[in-house]
C-alpha positions as CSV (number, residue, x, y, z in Angstrom):
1,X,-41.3,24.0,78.6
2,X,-42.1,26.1,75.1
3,X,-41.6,28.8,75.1
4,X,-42.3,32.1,72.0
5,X,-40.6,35.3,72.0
6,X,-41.6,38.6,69.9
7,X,-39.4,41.1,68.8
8,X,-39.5,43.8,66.1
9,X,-42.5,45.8,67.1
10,X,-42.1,49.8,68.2
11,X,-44.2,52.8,66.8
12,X,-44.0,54.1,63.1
13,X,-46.3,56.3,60.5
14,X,-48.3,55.3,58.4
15,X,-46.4,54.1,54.8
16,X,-43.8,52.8,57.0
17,X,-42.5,49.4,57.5
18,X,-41.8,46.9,60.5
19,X,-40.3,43.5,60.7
20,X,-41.7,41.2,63.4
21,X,-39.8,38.0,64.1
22,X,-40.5,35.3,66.7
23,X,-38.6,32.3,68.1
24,X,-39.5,29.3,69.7
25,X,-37.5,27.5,72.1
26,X,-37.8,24.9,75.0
27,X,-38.5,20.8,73.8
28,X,-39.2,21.0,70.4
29,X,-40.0,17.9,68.6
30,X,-40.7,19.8,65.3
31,X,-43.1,22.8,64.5
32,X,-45.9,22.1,62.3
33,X,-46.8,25.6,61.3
34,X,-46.2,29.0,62.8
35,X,-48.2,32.2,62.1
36,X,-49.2,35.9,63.5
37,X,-52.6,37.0,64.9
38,X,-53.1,40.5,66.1
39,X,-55.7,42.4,68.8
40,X,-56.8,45.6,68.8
41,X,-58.0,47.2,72.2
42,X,-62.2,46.1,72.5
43,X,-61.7,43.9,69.3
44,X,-61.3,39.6,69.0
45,X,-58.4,38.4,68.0
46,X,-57.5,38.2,64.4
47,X,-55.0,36.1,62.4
48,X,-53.1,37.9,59.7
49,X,-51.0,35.2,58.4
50,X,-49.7,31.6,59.0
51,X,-47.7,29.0,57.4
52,X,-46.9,25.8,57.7
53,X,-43.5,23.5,57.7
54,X,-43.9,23.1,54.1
55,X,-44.3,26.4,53.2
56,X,-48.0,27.0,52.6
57,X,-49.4,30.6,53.6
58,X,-52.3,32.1,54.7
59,X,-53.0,35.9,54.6
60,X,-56.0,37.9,56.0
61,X,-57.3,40.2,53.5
62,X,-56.3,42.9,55.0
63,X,-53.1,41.6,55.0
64,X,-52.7,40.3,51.5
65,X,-49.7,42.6,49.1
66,X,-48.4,44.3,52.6
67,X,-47.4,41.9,54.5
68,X,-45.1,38.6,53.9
69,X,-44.7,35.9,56.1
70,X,-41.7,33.4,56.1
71,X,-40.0,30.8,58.5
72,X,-36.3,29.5,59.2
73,X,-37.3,25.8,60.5
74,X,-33.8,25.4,61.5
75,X,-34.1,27.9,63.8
76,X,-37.9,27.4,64.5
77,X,-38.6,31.0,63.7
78,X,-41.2,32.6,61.8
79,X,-41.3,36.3,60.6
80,X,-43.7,39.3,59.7
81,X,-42.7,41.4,57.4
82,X,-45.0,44.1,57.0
83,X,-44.5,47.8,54.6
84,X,-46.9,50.0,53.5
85,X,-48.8,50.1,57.7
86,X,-51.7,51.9,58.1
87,X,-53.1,53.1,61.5
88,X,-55.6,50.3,61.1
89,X,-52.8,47.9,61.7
90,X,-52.3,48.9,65.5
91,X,-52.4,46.6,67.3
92,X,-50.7,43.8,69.6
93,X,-49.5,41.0,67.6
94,X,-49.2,37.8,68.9
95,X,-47.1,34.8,67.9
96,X,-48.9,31.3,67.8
97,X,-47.4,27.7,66.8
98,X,-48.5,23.8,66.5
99,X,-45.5,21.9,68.3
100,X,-44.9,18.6,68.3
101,X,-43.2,17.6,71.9
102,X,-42.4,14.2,70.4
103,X,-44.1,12.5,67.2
104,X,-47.6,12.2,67.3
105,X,-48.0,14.7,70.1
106,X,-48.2,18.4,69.8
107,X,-49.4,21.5,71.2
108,X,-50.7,25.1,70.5
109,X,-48.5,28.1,72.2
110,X,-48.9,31.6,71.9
111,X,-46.6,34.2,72.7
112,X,-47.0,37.4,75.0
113,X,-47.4,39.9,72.3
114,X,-45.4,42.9,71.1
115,X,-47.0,46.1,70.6
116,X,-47.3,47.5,66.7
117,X,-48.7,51.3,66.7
118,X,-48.8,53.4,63.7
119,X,-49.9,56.9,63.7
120,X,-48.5,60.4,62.8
């Protein structure tokens, strides 16, 4: 079984800065990209930023000069970080990854979330 763990979230004010990391474990053939998507309360789910095993990223707009995305594929991890947070970033963030269980065979995972509030 995969499985994705979140860490890093917690409550800050606005300007400030949090560092999201998540970790995959469980049989792992190899991870074709990682990324984060995040969910405000009454709002769809929105991606703010992937990347792949070779190092290509994708940002949201509203993500784009705030926020950097980067991965350790040794240790099939990905990581958020994210300065300059504004109250419009609240919201739960979730984790998602491509794995391959064995060549040729993968599947999409998500992880439970971790909260991210910022507000004065």
């Amino acid at each position: 079984q995969v499985q994705l763990v979140e860490s890093g979230g917690g409550s800050v004010q606005p300007g400030g800065s949090l560092r999201l990391s998540c970790a995959a474990s469980g049989s792992i053939f190899s991870i074709n990209a990682m990324g984060w998507y995040r969910q405000a309360p009454g709002k769809e789910r929105e991606l703010v930023a992937t990347i792949t095993v070779g190092g290509s990223t994708n940002y949201a707009d509203s993500a784009k000069g705030r926020f950097t995305i980067s991965r350790d594929n040794a240790k099939n991890t990905v990581y958020l970080q994210m300065s300059s947070l504004k109250p419009e970033d609240t919201a739960v963030y979730y984790c998602n990854a491509e794995i391959f269980i064995k060549r040729l065979e993968f599947l999409n995972f998500w992880g439970p979330g971790t909260q991210v509030t910022v507000s004065s």
